[in-house]
C-alpha angles and dihedrals in degrees: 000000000000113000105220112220118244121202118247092233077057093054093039087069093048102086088043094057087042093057096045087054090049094058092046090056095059094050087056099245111157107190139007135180126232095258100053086045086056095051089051098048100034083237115122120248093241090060097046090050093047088048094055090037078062081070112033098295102258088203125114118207103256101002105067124209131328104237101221103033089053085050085049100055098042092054086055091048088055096042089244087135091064116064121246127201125215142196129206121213118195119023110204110124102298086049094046091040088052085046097062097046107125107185082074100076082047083066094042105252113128132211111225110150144014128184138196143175095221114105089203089057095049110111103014116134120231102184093331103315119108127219106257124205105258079239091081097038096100096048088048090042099053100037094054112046102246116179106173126055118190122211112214104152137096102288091247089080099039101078093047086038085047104050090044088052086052088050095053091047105258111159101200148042135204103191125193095152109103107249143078118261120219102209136152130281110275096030106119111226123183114190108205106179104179087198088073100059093055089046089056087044091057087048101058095042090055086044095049094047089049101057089040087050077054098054100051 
């Protein structure tokens, strides 16, 4: 059977309409129409409509959308009803503080292991897992089916670290360091530069004061 291809503006929306789902599960809201779901997310109706008619479309005229079966379905969409394990490299503050993320295993996605080169760092517990040499990290890698590498170290060390991880099978990287990857086709790989939020953020307040300094 032929994959369509989906557009990745199309998956980026994905998590957000999971989440809002999600909410609205637990409310106990049951159903919701396009239109109410815009007006929750700030997306317009006919997005969301041409998003879910990507899938199949979930929706019944006049009666809008069944709440948990939409979360449901989503979650199948994005692989969150299968588990995923994860590694962490590197285990300074943004490694240990992703580590202890717990909303992670909610998704599915469970924290096994975590490596580091610093001797100081070698045996410290982050909820319940222990820094490992990198030394160790293939065997473990390879006897524990783990699928997710995140990168949290300077970006000297992440190309060497990432074509080791795609030796060893990893399918996916999360990857914080700053620095492309060069990695094979069909190795996920997922930038987050933190820098880059901020940057955007700075953008829009030094847009927002200068259309308020305009209008007055």
């Amino acid at each position: 059977m032929e994959i369509k291809e989906i557009s990745q503006a199309v998956i980026g929306r994905l998590p957000r309409y999971y989440r809002y789902l999600g909410d609205l599960k637990d409310e106990g809201v049951e159903r919701i129409s396009s239109q109410e779901l815009s007006e929750l997310m700030k997306v317009t109706a006919s997005q969301i409509r041409q998003d879910f008619n990507n899938f199949g479309g979930f929706g019944q005229q006049g009666y809008g959308y069944n709440v948990e079966y939409l979360y449901k379905e989503i979650g199948k969409i994005l692989g969150l009803d299968q588990t995923h394990h994860f590694i962490i490299i590197g285990a300074g503050n943004l490694g240990q503080a992703l580590g202890g993320y717990l909303n992670f295993e909610r998704r599915g996605f469970i924290f096994s292991g975590m490596f580091d080169q610093n001797p100081a760092l070698i045996g410290k517990e982050v909820r319940g897992v222990k820094v490992q040499p990198m030394e160790e990290m293939e065997a473990f890698v390879k006897n524990n089916a783990v699928d997710i590498a995140v990168l949290t170290i300077p970006k000297t060390g992440a190309v060497d670290v990432a074509e080791k991880l795609v030796s060893y099978g990893i399918k996916a990287i999360w990857n914080f360091a700053h620095v492309d990857l060069n990695v094979p086709e069909g190795i996920q790989v997922e930038n987050v530069h933190l820098s880059d939020s901020l940057m955007k953020l700075s953008y829009n307040i030094n847009r927002y004061d200068q259309l308020v300094a305009e209008n007055q």
